[in-house]
Every structure is written in structure tokens, then in C-alpha cells.
C-alpha positions in Angstrom: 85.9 106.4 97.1 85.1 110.0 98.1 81.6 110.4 96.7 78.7 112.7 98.6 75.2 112.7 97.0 73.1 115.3 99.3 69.7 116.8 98.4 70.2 120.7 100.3 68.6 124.0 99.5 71.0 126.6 98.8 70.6 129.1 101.4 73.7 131.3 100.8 75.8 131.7 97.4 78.7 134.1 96.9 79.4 135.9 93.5 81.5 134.3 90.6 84.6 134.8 91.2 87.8 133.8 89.3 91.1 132.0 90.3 94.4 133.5 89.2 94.7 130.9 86.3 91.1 131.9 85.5 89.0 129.0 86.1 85.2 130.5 87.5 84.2 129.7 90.9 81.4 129.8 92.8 81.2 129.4 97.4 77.5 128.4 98.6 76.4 127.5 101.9 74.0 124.2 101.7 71.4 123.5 104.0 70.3 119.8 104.5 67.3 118.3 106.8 65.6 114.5 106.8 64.9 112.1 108.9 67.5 108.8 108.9 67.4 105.4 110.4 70.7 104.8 112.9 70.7 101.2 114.5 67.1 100.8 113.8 66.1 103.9 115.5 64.6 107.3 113.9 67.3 110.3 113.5 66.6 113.5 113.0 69.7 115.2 110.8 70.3 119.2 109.9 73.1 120.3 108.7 75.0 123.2 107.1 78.0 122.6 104.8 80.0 125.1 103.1 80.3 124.3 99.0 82.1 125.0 96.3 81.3 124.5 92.3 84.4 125.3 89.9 84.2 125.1 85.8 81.0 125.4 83.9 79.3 124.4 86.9 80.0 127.4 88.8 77.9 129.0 86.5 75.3 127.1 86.9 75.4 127.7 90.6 75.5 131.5 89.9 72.0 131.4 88.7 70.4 129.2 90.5 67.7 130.2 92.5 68.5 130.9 96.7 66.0 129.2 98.9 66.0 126.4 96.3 66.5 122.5 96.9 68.9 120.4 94.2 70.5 116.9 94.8 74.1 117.6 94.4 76.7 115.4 93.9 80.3 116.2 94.6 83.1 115.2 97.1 84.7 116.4 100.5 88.3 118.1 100.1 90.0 120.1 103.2 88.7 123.9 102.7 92.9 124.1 102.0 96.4 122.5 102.6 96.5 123.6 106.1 92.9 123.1 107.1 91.1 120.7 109.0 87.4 122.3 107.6 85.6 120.4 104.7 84.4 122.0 101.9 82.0 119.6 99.4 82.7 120.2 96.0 80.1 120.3 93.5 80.8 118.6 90.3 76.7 118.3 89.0 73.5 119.3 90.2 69.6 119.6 89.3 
């Protein structure tokens, strides 16, 4: 199963856009930061992950507010065919 639940503040967010066959999209940059328990021992995590919300949810993403933090909940897909980069698509947020 290829599942990510991940509660980041949006801290970049491109314009709607549109694919060739028409289906709106939306590119964001997601910033995450807590604290996690590895082998019993206290982690500090912060990351960055490049994101991506097609269909009505792109939409969505368009509007919502930069600098704001949502649980999103999505999956990890290669940025393309040839690409080695993840991108985490969004399929529902709030």
C-alpha cells in the first residue's frame, strides 16, 4: 500500500494550471516538522516535499491559504517516467 498522511504547512503553491487533456492542477511545496520516536530515542524531523493536487482538489489547493498547516493525505509517485524524485500527491486535505 502506498499511503502518506502528513500534517505540513504549505509554504509555496504554483498557479492552476491545466494538462493538455484538461484536467486542473495545482504544484506546492510542503513543509513538515515534529518530534518522532526512533528505537526508543527522541527525533527531531523537518522536511520539505514537493506536492501535487490534480481534479477538484487542485482547486481547493489554489485557495488555500500560504503559511497555513493541513493534514494531507495522498501517495508518493516518481516526479515522472524517468525520475528518481518523489512527488506526494494530494488526493484530500483540511
Amino acid at each position: 500500500m502506498n499511503q502518506l498522511v502528513v500534517v505540513a504547512t504549505i509554504i509555496e503553491r504554483d498557479i492552476l494550471r491545466y494538462t493538455p487533456a484538461g484536467v486542473p492542477i495545482t504544484g506546492a511545496t510542503l513543509q513538515h516538522s515534529s518530534q518522532q520516536v526512533e528505537a526508543g530515542v527522541a527525533r527531531q524531523v523537518d522536511f520539505e516535499i514537493a506536492a501535487l493536487a490534480a481534479g477538484e482538489i487542485s482547486g481547493r489547493m489554489s485557495r488555500a491559504e500560504l503559511g497555513a498547516t493541513y493534514q494531507f493525505t495522498g501517495f508518493l509517485a516518481k516526479k515522472n517516467r524517468n525520475s528518481k524524485s518523489l512527488v506526494f500527491h494530494i488526493i484530500d486535505f483540511n
